[in-house]
PyMOL Python script that loads the backbone (N, CA, C, O; Angstrom):
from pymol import cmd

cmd.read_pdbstr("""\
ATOM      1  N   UNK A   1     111.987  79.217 119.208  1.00  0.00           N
ATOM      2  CA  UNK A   1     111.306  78.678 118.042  1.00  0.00           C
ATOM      3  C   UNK A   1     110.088  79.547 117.735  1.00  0.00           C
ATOM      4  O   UNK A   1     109.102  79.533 118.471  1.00  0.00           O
ATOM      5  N   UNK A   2     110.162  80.242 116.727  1.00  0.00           N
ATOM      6  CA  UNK A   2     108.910  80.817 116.089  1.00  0.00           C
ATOM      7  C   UNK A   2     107.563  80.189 115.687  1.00  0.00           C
ATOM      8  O   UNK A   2     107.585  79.049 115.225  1.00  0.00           O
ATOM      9  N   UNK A   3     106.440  80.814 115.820  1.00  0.00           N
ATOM     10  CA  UNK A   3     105.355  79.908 115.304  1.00  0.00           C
ATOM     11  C   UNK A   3     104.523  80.881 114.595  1.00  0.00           C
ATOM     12  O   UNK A   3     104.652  82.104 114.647  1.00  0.00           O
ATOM     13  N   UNK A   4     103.651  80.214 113.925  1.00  0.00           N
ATOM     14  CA  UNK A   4     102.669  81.076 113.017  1.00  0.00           C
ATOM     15  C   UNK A   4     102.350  82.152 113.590  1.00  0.00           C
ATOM     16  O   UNK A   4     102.329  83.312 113.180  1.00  0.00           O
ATOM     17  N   UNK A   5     101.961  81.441 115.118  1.00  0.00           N
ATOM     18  CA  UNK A   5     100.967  82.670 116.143  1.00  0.00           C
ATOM     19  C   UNK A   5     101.687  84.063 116.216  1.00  0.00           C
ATOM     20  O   UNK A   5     101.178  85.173 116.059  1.00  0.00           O
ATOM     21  N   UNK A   6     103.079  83.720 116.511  1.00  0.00           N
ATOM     22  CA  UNK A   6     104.023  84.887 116.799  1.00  0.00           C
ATOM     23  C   UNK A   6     105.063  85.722 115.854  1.00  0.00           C
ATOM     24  O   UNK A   6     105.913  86.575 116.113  1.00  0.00           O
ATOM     25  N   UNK A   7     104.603  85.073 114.590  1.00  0.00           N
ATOM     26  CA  UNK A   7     105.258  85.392 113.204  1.00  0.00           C
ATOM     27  C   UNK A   7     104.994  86.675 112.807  1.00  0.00           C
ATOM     28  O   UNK A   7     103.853  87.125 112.912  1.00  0.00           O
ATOM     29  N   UNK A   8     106.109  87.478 112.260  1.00  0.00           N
ATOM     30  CA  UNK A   8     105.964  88.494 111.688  1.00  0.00           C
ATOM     31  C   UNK A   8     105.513  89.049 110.410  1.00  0.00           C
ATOM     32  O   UNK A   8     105.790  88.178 109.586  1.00  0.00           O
ATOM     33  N   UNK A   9     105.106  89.780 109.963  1.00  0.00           N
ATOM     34  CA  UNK A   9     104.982  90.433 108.419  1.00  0.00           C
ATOM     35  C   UNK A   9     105.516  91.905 108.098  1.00  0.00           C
ATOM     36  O   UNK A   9     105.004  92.949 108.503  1.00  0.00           O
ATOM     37  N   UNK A  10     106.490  91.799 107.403  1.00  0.00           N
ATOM     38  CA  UNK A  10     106.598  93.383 107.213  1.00  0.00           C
ATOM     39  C   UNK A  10     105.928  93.498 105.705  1.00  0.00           C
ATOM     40  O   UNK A  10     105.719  92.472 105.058  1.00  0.00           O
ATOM     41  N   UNK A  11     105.590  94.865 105.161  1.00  0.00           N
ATOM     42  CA  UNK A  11     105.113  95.225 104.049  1.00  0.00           C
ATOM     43  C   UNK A  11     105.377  94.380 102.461  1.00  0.00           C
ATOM     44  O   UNK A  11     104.606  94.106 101.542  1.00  0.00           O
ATOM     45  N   UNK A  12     106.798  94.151 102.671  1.00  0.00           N
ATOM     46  CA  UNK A  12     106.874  93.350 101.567  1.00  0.00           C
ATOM     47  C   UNK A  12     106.577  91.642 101.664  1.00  0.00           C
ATOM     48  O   UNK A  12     106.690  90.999 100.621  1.00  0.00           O
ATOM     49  N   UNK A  13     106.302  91.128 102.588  1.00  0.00           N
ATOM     50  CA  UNK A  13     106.075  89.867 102.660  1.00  0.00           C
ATOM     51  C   UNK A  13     103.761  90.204 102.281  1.00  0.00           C
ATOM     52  O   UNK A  13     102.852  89.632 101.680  1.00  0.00           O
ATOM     53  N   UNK A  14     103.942  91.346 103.061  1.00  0.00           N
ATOM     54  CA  UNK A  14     102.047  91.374 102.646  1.00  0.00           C
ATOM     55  C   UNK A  14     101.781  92.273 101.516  1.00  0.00           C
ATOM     56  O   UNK A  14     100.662  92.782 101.580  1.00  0.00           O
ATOM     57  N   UNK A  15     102.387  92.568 100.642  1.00  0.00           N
ATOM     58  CA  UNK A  15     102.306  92.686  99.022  1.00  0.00           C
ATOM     59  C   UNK A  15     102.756  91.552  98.548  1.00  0.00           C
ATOM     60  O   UNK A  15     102.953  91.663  97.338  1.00  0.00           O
ATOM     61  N   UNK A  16     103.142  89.952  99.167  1.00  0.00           N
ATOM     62  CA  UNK A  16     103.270  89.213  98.549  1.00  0.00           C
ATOM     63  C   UNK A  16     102.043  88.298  98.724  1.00  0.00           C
ATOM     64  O   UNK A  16     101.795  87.442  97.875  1.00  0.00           O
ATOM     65  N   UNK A  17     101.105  88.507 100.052  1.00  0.00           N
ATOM     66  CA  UNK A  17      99.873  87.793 100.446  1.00  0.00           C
ATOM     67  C   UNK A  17      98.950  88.977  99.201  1.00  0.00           C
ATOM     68  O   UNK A  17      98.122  88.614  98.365  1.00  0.00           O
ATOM     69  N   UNK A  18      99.138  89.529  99.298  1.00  0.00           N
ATOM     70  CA  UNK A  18      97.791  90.393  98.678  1.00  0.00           C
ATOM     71  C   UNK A  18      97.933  90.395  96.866  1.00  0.00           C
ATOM     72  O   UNK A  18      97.495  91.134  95.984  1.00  0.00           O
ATOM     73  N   UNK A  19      98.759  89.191  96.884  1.00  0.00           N
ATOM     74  CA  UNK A  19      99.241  89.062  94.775  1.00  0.00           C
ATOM     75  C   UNK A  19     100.139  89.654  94.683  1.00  0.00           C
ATOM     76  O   UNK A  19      99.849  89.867  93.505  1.00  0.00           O
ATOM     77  N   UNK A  20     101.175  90.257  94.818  1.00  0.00           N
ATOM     78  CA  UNK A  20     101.922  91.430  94.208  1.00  0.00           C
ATOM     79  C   UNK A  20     101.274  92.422  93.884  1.00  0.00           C
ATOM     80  O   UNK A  20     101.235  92.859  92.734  1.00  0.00           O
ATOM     81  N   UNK A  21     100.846  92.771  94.588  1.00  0.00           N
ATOM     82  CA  UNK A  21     100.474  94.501  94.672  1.00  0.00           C
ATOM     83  C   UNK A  21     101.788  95.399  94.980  1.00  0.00           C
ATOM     84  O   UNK A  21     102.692  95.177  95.784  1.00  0.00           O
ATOM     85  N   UNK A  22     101.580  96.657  93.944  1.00  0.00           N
ATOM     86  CA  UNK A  22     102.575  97.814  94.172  1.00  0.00           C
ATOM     87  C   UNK A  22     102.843  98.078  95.699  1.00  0.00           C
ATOM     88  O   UNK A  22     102.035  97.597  96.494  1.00  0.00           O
ATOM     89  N   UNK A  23     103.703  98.661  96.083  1.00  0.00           N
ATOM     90  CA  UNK A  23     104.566  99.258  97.228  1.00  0.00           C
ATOM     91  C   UNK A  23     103.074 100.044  97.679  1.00  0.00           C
ATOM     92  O   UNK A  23     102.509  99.894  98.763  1.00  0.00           O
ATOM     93  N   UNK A  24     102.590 100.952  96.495  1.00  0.00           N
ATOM     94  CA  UNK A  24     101.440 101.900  96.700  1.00  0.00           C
ATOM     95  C   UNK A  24     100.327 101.848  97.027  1.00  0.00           C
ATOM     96  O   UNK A  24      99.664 102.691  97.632  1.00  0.00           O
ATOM     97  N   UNK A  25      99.809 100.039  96.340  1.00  0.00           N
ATOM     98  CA  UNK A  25      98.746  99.560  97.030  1.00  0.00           C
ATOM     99  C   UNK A  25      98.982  99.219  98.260  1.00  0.00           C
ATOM    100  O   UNK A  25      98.479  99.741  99.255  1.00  0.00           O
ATOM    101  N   UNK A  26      99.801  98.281  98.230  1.00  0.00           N
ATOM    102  CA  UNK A  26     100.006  97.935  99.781  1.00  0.00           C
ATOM    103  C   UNK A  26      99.748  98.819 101.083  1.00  0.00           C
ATOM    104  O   UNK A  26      99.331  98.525 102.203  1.00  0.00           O
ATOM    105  N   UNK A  27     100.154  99.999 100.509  1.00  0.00           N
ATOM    106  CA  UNK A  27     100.460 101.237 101.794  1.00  0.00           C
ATOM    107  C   UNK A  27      98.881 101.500 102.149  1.00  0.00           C
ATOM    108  O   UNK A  27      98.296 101.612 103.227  1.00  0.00           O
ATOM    109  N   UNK A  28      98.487 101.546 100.935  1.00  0.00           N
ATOM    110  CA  UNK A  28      96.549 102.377 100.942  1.00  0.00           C
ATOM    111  C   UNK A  28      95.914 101.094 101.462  1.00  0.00           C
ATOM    112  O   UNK A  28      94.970 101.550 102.107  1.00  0.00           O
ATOM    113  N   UNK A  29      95.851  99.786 101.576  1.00  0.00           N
ATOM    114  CA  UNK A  29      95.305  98.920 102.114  1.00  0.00           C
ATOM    115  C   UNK A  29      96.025  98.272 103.892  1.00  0.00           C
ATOM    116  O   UNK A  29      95.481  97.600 104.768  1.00  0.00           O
ATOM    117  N   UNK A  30      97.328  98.830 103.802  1.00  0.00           N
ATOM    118  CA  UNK A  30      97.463  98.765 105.747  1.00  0.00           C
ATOM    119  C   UNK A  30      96.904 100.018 106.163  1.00  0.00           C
ATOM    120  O   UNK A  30      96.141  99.922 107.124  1.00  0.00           O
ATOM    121  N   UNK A  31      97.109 101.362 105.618  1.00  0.00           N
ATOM    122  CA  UNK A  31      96.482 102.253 105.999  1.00  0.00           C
ATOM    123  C   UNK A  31      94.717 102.022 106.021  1.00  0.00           C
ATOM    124  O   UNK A  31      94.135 103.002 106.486  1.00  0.00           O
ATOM    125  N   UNK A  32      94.214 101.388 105.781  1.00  0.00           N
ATOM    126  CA  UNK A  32      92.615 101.266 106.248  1.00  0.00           C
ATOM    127  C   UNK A  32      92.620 101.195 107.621  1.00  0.00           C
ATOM    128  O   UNK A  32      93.578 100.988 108.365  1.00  0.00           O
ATOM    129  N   UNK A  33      90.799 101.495 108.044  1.00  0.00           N
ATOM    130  CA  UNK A  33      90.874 100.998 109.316  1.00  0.00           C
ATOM    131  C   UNK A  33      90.516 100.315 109.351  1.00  0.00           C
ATOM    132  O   UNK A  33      90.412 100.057 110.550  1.00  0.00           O
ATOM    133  N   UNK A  34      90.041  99.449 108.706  1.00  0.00           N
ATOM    134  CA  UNK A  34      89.727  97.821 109.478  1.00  0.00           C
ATOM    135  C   UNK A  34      91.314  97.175 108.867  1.00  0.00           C
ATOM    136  O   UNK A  34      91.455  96.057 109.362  1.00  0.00           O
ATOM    137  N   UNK A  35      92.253  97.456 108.162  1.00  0.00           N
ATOM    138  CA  UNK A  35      93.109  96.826 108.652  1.00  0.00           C
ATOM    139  C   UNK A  35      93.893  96.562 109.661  1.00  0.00           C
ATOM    140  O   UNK A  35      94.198  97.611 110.229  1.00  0.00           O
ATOM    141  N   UNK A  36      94.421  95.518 110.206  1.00  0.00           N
ATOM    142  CA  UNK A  36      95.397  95.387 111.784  1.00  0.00           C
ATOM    143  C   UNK A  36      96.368  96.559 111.990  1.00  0.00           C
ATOM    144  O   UNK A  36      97.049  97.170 111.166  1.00  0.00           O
ATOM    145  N   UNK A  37      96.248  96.699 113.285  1.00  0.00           N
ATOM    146  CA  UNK A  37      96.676  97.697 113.722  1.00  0.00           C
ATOM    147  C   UNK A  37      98.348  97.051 113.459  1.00  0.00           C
ATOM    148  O   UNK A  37      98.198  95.863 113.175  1.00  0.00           O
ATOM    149  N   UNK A  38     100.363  97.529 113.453  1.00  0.00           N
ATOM    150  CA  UNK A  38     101.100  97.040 113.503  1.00  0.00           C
ATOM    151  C   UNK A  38     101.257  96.773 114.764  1.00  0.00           C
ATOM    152  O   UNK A  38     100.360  97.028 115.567  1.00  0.00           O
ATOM    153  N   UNK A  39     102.464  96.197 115.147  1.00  0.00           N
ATOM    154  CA  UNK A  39     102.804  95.892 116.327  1.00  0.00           C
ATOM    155  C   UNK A  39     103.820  96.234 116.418  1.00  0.00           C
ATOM    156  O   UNK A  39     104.499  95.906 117.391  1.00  0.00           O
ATOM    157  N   UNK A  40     104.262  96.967 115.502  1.00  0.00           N
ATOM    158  CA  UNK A  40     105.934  98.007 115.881  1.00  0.00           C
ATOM    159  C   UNK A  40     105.950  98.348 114.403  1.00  0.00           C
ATOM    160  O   UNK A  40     105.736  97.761 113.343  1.00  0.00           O
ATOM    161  N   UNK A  41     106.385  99.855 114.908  1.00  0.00           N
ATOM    162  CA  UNK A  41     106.893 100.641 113.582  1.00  0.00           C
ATOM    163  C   UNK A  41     108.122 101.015 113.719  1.00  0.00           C
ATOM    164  O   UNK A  41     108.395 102.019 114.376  1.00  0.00           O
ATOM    165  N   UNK A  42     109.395  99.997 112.903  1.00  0.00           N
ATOM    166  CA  UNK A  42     110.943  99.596 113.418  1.00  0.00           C
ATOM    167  C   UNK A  42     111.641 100.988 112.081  1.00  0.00           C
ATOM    168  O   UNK A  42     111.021 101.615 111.222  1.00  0.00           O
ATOM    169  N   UNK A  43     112.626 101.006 112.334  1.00  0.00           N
ATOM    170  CA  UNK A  43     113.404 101.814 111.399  1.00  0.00           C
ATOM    171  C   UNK A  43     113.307 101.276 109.964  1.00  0.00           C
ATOM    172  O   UNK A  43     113.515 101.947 108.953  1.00  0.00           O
ATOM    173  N   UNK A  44     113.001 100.110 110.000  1.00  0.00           N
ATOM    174  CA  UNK A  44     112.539  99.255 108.367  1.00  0.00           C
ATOM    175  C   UNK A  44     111.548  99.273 108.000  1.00  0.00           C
ATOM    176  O   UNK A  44     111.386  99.054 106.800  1.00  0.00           O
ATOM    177  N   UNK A  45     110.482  99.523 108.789  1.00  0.00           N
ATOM    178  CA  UNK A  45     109.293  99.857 108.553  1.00  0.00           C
ATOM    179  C   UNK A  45     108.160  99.251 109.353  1.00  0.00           C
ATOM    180  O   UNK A  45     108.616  98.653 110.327  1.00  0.00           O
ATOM    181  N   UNK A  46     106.945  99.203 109.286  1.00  0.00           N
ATOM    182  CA  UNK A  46     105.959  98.920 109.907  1.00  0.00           C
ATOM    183  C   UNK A  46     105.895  97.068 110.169  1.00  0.00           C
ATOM    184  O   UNK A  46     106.092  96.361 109.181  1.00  0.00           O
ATOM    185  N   UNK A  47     105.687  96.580 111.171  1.00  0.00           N
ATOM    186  CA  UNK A  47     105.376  95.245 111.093  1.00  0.00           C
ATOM    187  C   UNK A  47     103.859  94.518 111.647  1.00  0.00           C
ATOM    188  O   UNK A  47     103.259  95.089 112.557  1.00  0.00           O
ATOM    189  N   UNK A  48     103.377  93.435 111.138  1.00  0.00           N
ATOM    190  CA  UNK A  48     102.009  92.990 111.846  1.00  0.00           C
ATOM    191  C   UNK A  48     102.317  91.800 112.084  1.00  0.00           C
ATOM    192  O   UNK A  48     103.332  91.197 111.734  1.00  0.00           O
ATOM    193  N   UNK A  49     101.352  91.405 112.747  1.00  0.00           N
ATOM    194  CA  UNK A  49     101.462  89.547 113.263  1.00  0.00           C
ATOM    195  C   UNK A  49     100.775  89.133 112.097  1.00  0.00           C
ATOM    196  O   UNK A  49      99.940  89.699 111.391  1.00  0.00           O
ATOM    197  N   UNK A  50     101.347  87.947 112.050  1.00  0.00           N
ATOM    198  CA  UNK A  50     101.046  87.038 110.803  1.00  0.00           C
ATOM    199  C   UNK A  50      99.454  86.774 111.138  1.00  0.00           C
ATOM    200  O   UNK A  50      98.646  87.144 110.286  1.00  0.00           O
ATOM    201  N   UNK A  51      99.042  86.246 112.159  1.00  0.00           N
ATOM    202  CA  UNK A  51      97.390  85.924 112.995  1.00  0.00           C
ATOM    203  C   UNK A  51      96.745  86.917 111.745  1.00  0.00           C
ATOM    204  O   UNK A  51      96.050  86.577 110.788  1.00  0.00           O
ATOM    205  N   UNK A  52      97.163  88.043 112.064  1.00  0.00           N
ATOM    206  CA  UNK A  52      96.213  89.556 112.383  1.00  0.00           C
ATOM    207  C   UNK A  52      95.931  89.145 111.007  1.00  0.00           C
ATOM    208  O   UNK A  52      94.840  88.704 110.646  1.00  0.00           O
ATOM    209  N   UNK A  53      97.194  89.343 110.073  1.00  0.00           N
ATOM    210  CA  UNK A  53      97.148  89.464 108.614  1.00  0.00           C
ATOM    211  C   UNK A  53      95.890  88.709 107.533  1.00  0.00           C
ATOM    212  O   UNK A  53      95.165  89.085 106.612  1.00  0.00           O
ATOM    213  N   UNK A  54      96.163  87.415 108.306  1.00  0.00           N
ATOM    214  CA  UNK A  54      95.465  86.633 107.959  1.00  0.00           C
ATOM    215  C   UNK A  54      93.942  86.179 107.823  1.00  0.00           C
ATOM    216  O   UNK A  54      93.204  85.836 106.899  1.00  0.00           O
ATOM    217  N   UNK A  55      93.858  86.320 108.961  1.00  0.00           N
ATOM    218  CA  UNK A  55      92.497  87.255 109.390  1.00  0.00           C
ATOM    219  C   UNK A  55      92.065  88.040 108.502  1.00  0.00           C
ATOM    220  O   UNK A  55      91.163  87.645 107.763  1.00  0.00           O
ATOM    221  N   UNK A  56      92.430  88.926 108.403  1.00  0.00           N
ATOM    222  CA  UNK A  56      91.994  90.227 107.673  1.00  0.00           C
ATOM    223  C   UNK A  56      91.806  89.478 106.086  1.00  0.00           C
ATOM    224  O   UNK A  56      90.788  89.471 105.394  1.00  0.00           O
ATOM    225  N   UNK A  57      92.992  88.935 105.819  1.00  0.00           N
ATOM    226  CA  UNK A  57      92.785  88.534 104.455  1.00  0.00           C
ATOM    227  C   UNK A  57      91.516  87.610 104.066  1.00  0.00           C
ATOM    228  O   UNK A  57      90.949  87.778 102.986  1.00  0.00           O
ATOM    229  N   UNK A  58      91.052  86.532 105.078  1.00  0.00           N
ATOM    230  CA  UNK A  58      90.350  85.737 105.189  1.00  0.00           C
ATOM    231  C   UNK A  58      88.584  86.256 104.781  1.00  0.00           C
ATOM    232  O   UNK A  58      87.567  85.896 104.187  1.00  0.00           O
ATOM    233  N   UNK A  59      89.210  87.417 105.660  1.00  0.00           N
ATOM    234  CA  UNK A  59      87.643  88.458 105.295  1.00  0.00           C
ATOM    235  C   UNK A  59      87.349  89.325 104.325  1.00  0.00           C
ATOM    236  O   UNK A  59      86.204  89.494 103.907  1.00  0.00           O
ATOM    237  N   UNK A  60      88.859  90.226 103.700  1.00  0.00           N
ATOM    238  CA  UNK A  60      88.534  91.067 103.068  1.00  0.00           C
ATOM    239  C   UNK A  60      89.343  90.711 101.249  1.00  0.00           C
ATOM    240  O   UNK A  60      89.312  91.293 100.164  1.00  0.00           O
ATOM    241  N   UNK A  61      89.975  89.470 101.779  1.00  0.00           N
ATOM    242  CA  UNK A  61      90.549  88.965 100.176  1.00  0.00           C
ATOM    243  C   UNK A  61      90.664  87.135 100.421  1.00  0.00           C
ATOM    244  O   UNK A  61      91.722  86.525 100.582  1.00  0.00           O
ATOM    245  N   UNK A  62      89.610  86.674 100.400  1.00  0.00           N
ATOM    246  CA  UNK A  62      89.599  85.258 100.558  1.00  0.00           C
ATOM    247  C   UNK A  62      90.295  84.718  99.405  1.00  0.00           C
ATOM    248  O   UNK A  62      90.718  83.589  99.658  1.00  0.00           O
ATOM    249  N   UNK A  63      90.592  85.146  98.133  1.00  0.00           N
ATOM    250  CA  UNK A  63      91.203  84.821  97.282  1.00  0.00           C
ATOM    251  C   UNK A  63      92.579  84.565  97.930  1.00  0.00           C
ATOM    252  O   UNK A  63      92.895  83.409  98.211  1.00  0.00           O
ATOM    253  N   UNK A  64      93.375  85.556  98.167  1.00  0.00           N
ATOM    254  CA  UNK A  64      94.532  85.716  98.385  1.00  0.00           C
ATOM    255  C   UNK A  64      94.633  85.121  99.782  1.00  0.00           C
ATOM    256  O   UNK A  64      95.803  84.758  99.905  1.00  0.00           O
ATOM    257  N   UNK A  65      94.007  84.874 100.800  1.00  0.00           N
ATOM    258  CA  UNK A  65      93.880  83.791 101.898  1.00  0.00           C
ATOM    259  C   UNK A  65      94.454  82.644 102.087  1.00  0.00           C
ATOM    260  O   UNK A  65      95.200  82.099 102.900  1.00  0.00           O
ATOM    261  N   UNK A  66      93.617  82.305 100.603  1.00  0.00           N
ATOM    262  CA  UNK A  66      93.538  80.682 100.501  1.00  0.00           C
ATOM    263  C   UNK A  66      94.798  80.571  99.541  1.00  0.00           C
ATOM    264  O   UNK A  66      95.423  79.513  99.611  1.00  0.00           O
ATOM    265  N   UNK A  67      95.163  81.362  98.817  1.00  0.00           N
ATOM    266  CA  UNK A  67      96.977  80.943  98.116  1.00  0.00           C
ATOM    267  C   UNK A  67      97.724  80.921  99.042  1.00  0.00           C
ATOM    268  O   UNK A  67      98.682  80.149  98.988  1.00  0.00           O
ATOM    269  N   UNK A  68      97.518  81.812 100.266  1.00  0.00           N
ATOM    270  CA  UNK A  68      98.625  82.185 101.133  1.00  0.00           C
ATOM    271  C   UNK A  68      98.931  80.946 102.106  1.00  0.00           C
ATOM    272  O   UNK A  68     100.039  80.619 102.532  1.00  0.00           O
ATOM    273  N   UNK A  69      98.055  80.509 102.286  1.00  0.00           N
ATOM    274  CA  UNK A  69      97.661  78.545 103.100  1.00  0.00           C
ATOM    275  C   UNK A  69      98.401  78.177 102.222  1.00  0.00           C
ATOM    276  O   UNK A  69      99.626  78.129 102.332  1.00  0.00           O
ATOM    277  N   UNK A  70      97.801  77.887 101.296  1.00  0.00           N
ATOM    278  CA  UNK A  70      98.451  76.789 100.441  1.00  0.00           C
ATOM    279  C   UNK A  70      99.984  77.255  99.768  1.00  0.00           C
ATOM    280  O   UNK A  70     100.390  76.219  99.241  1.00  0.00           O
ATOM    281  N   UNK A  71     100.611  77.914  99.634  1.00  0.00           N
ATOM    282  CA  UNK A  71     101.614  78.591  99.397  1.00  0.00           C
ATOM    283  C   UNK A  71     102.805  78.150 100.968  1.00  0.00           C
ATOM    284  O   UNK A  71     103.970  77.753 100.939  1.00  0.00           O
ATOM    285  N   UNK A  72     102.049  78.388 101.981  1.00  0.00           N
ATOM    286  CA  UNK A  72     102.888  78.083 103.170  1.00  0.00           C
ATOM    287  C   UNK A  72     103.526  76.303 103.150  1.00  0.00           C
ATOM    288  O   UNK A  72     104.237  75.892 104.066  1.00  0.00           O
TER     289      UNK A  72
END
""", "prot")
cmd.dss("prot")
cmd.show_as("cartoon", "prot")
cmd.util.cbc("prot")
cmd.orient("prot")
């Protein structure tokens, strides 16, 4: 059984936390460094923990945070 704690995100689920942002934004905002580091970079692409994501969003896009709560 999966839980929030141990939940995944790949790129297109966090261009869907961050509004629909382009493929392009997305890339230039995981590439920061204060964004979360991944936790595997799979043949599909990069993945993060849902925690991490959230986090980050909480701090650096509280907008998009608080849809992403309430959206769940």
């Amino acid at each position: 059984m999966s839980t929030e704690q141990d939940s995944l995100l790949g790129a297109h689920e966090i261009r869907v936390r961050l509004g629909g942002v382009s493929r392009q934004r997305a890339y230039q905002i995981t590439s920061r460094r204060d964004f979360p580091e991944p936790v595997a970079d799979l043949a599909q692409g990069k993945v993060w923990r849902t925690v991490d994501v959230e986090k980050w969003l909480g701090v650096h896009r509280p907008d998009q945070a608080h849809s992403a709560i309430q959206a769940s």
